[in-house]
C-alpha positions as CSV (number, residue, x, y, z in Angstrom):
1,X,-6.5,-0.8,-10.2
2,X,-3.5,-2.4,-8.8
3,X,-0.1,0.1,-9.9
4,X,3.4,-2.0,-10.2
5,X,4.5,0.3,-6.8
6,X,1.2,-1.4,-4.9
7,X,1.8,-4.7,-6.4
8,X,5.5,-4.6,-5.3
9,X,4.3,-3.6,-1.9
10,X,1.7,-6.6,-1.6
11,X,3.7,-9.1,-2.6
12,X,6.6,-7.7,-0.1
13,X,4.6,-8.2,2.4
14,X,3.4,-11.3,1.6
15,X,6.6,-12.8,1.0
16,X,7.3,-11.2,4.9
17,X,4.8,-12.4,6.3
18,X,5.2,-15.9,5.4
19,X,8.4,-15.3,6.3
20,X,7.0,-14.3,10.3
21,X,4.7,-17.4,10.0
22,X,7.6,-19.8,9.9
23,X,9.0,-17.9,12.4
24,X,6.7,-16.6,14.9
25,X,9.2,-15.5,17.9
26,X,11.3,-13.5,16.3
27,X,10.9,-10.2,16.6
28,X,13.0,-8.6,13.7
29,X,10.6,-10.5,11.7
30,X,7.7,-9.3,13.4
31,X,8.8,-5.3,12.9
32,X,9.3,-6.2,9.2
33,X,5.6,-7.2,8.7
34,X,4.4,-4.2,10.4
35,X,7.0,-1.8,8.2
36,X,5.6,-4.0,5.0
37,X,2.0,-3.2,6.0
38,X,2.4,0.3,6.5
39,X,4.2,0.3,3.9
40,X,1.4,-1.2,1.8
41,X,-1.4,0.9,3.4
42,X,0.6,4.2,2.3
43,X,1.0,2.9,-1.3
44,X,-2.7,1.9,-1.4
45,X,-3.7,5.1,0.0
46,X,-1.6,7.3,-1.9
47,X,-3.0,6.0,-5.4
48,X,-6.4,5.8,-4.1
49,X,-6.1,9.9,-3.4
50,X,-4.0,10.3,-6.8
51,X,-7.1,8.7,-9.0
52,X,-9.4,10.6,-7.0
53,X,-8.1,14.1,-7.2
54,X,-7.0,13.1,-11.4
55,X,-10.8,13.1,-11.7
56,X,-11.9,15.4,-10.0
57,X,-12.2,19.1,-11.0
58,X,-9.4,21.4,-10.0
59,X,-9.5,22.0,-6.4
60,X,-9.7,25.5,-4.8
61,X,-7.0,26.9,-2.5
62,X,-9.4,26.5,0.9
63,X,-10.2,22.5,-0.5
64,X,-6.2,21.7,-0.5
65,X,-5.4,22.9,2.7
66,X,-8.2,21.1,4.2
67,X,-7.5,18.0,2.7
68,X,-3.4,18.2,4.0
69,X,-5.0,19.4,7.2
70,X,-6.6,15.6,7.4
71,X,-3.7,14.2,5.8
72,X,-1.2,16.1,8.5
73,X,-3.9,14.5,11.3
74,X,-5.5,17.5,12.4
75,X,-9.0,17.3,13.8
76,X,-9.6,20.6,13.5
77,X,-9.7,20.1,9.6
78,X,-13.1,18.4,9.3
């Protein structure tokens, strides 16, 4: 399900992108796409994890930690 914060976030970067297509050498442009896409990948991501963990039965004290382990990017955690 799309949330109005991941909407927002597509369409932002939509709109910047086109905005990079008309105007492929600039580079201010070009930083603002990646920033929008990030920024969209985190929003995805972030209620992908929120619905998951909502349905999920509670998780112990070992399970959290592992999971911010991954989310922090340590290797160790898997």
């Amino acid at each position: 399900m799309l949330t109005k914060e991941s909407a927002h976030a597509r369409a932002k970067l939509a709109a910047t992108a086109s905005k990079a297509a008309r105007n492929p050498n600039d580079a201010e442009t070009a930083r603002a796409v990646d920033e929008a896409r990030r920024n969209y990948r985190f929003v995805a991501a972030a209620d992908y994890i929120e619905a998951t963990v909502s349905a999920a039965p509670p998780l112990t004290a070992d399970q959290r930690d592992r999971l911010a382990a991954l989310l922090r990017g340590g290797s160790d955690a898997v």
